[in-house]
N, C-alpha and C positions, 0 to 999 in steps of 0.2 A: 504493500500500500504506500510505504516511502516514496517506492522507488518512482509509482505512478505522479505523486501528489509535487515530487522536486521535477520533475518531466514537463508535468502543465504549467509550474512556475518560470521553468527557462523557457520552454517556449512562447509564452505568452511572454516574458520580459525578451525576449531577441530583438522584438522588430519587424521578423519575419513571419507573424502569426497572419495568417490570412482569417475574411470571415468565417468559413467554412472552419476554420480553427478554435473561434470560438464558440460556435456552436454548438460543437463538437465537444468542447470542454464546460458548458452549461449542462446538457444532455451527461455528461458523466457525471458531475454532481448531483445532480437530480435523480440519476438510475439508483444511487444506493444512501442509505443516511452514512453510511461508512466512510464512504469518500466526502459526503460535507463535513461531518466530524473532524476525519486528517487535515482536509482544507483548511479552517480554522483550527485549529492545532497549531500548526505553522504559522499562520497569517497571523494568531492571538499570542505567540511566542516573539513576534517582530515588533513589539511597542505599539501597538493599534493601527500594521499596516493595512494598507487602504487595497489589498488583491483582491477582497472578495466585490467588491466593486465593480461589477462589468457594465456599462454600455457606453454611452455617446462620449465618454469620455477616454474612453482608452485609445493607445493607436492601433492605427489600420495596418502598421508592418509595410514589408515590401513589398508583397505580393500579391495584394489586392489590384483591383482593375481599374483604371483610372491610366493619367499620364504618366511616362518614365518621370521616376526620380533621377534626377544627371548626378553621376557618378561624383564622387570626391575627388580632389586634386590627389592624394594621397591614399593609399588604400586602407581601408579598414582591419582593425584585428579580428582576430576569432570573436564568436558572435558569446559564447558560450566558454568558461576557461576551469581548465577542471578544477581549481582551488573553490572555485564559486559552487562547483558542485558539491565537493567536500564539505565545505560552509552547510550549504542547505541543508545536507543529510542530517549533520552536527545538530543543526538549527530543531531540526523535527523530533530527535532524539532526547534533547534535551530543555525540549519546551517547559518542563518544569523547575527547571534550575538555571534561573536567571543568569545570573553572576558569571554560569561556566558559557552558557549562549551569546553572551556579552564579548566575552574574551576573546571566544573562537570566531565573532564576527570581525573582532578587530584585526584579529590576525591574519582573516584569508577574504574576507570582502567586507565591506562595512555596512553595519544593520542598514544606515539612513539610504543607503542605494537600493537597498532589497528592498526597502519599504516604500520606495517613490514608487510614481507611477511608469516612471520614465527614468533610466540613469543608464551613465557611463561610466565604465570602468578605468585604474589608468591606460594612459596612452592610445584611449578610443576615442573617435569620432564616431556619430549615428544621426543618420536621417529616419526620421518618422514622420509617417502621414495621418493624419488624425480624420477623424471621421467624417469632418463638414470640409477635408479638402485640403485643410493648411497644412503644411508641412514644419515641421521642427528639426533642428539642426544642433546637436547636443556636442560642447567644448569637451574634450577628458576630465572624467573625476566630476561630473556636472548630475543634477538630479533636479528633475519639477512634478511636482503635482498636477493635475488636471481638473478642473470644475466646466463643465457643460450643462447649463440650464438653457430652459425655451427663452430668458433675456438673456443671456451675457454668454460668451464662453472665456472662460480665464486657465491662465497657463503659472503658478505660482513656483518661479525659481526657489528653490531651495539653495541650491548652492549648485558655482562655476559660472555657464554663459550660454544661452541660447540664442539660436539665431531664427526668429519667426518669417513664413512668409504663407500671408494672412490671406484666408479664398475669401473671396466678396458674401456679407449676408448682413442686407442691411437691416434684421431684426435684430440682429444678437452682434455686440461689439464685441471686439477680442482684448483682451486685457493681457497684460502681464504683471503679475505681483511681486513686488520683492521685500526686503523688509522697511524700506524707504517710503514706497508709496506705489503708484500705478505707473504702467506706460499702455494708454490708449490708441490703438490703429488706426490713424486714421489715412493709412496708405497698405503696403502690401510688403515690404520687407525691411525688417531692422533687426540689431543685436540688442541684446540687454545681458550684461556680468553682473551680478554680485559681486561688490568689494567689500573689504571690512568697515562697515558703518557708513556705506555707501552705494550706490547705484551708477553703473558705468551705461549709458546710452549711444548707440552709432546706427544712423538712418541709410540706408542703400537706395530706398524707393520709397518717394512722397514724402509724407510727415508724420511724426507722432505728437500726441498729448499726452504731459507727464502730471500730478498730482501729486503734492510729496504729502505723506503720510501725518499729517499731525492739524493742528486747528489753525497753525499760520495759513493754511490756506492756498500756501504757493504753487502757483504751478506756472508750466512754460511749454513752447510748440519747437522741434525739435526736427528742424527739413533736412532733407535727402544731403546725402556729401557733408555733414556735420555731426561731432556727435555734443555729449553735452554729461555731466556728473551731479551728482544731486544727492542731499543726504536726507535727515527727518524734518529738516529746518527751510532750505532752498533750494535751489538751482543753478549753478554755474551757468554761464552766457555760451549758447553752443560754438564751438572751433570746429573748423574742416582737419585740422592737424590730428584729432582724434578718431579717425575713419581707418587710422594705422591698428588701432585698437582691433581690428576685427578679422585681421591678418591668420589668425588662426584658423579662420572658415576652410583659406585652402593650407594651412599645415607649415606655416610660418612663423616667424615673430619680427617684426618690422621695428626697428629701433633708429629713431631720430634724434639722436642729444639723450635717449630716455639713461634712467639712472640704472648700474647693472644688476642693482636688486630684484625694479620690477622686470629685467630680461629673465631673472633667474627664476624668479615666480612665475613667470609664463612656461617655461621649462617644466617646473616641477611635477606638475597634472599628468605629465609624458614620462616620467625616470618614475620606478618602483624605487624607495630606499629614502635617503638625506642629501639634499643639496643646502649645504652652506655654507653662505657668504660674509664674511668681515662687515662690519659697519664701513670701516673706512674702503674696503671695495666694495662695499654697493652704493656707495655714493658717488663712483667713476660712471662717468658719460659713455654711452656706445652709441654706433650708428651702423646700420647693417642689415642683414637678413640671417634668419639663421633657422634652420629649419627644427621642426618639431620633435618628426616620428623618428630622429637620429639624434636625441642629446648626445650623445657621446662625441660627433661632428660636429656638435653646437659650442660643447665646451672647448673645442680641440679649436675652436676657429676664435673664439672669443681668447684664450689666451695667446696664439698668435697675434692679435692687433690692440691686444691690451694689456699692459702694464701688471698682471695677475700670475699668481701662480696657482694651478689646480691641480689639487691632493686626492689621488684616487686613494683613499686607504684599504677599499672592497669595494666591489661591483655597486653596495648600497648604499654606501660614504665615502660622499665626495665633498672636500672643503676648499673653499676659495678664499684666497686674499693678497694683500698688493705685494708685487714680485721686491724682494730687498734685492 
C-alpha cells in the first residue's frame, strides 16, 4: 500500500501527470477506504499538506492537450530523484513520530517542497500548465501554492521565483502572493522572487499591479522591460537594469556591477552542499555571465576574473574569499 500511495504522490508532483492521470488517481481513492486512509497518513504526516486537494487548482503537467510548452534553454533534471523516494517511504513509515519524519525530511528533500502544490528541487527548473491555460515557470529550490476560485485564481510563492505567463479570463484575475503583498496581471508574462523581507518584481509582457501588504496602502504599476522591489511598507521606483534579474529563466546569472554575494546566492538553489562567501568578498563587484546548471564552471570563471580564492574543501564545501 506504501509502495502505491509514494507512486501517486510522484507522479502527481512531476509535472507530467496528464488528466487521464488524475482521474485515475480519484477513482483509486475512492475504490477502497484503504487507500484514503494511506493517503492521508502521509498527506497528515506533512504538516497539513494540501495533496488531498485535487481540482482546478493543480497542474495540468506536460502532457495534457493544448499548445507545446517551448522547451528550456537548459535541460531539465530527472523528474523524480531517488532520495525523494526514500524520503516518502520514510515519510509514511513514520507518520507517527514527528521528530524522526522531521529529520529525514531535512536530510533527503524538505517537508515544505513535498507539501507545496508545486516545487523544485535543487538544480531544477519546471514548467507547468495549470488548468485555465497559464503556465508556470519554477527557479530551483522554489515552491507555490495554488488557490483557484470562480473570482480570483492566485498563485502564492512560498519561496525562490516564479515566472507566470497568464491565459486571458476576464472573470477571475490572477494574482500572485508573496509575503509583501500582491502582484496583479494585468498583462500576460512576469517574474516574481521572494527575497528576505522583500518582493523582487521583473515584467517581460504588458504590466502589472503591485499592492504591498499592510494598511499604508501603497501600491504601484510595474511595465514591461522594468522591474521594480517592494517590501511590507513601499515600492521602489521600477528600473529597466532589473530585467537582469530574470536571467535564470534560461539558466544564467547576468551580473552588472552586482555584488558577489548576490552572484553566489543565485548559485546556491543549483550546488547541493555550502557555498560561502567572506563578507569582505561579497562585497567585490562582478560583471559577466555565468551559467547555472555548471556551478563548478561558475566558480572556476569567477575566480579567474576576480581577485578570490575558492576553497573546495569537499564536493559540499566550498568557501570563498579575497585572494592574499
Amino acid at each position: 500500500m506504501a509502495d502505491q500511495v509514494i507512486n501517486w504522490l510522484l507522479l502527481l508532483r512531476s509535472g507530467k501527470a496528464t488528466a487521464q492521470d488524475y482521474n485515475d488517481f480519484l477513482a483509486w481513492r475512492a475504490a477502497d477506504p484503504a487507500h484514503e486512509n494511506a493517503w492521508q497518513q502521509l498527506t497528515g504526516s506533512l504538516e497539513g499538506s494540501t495533496f488531498g486537494r485535487l481540482g482546478d487548482a493543480y497542474p495540468a503537467g506536460y502532457a495534457t492537450a493544448g499548445p507545446a510548452i517551448p522547451p528550456l534553454a537548459a535541460p531539465l533534471g530527472p523528474a523524480i530523484a531517488p532520495p525523494r523516494r526514500r524520503f516518502l517511504a520514510g515519510a509514511l513509515a513514520l507518520a507517527g513520530t514527528g521528530a524522526c519524519a522531521a529529520y529525514v525530511g531535512n536530510a533527503f528533500y524538505p517537508l515544505g517542497n513535498v507539501a507545496a502544490d508545486a516545487a523544485t528541487a535543487t538544480g531544477e527548473r519546471r514548467r507547468y500548465v495549470l488548468s485555465d491555460g497559464s503556465q508556470l515557470l519554477l527557479d530551483a529550490r522554489s515552491r507555490v501554492n495554488l488557490d483557484f476560485t470562480p473570482a480570483y485564481r492566485q498563485v502564492r510563492l512560498l519561496d525562490g521565483a516564479v515566472t507566470v505567463s497568464v491565459a486571458p479570463d476576464a472573470r477571475r484575475p490572477f494574482l500572485v502572493q508573496t509575503a509583501e503583498g500582491t502582484v496583479r496581471a494585468l498583462g500576460t508574462r512576469y517574474m516574481v522572487r521572494q527575497q528576505a523581507q522583500r518582493t523582487l518584481v521583473v515584467v517581460h509582457e504588458h504590466e502589472v499591479e503591485v499592492e504591498v501588504e499592510t494598511m499604508s496602502g501603497a501600491h504601484g504599476t510595474v511595465r514591461a522591460g522594468t522591474g521594480a522591489r517592494f517590501d511590507a511598507a513601499r515600492m521602489d521606483t521600477p528600473r529597466a537594469e532589473l530585467m537582469a534579474e530574470a536571467a535564470w529563466e534560461a539558466g544564467w546569472v547576468e551580473a552588472r556591477g552586482r555584488p558577489l554575494a548576490e552572484v553566489i546566492a543565485a548559485l546556491r538553489p543549483y550546488r547541493s552542499g555550502t557555498l560561502r562567501v567572506s563578507m569582505a568578498a561579497g562585497g567585490l563587484p562582478v560583471s559577466g555571465h555565468f551559467p547555472l546548471d555548471d556551478t563548478d564552471a561558475a566558480l572556476d570563471t569567477l575566480r579567474e576574473i576576480m581577485p578570490i580564492h575558492v576553497r573546495r574543501f569537499t564536493p559540499w564545501f566550498v568557501s570563498i574569499s579575497v585572494a592574499t
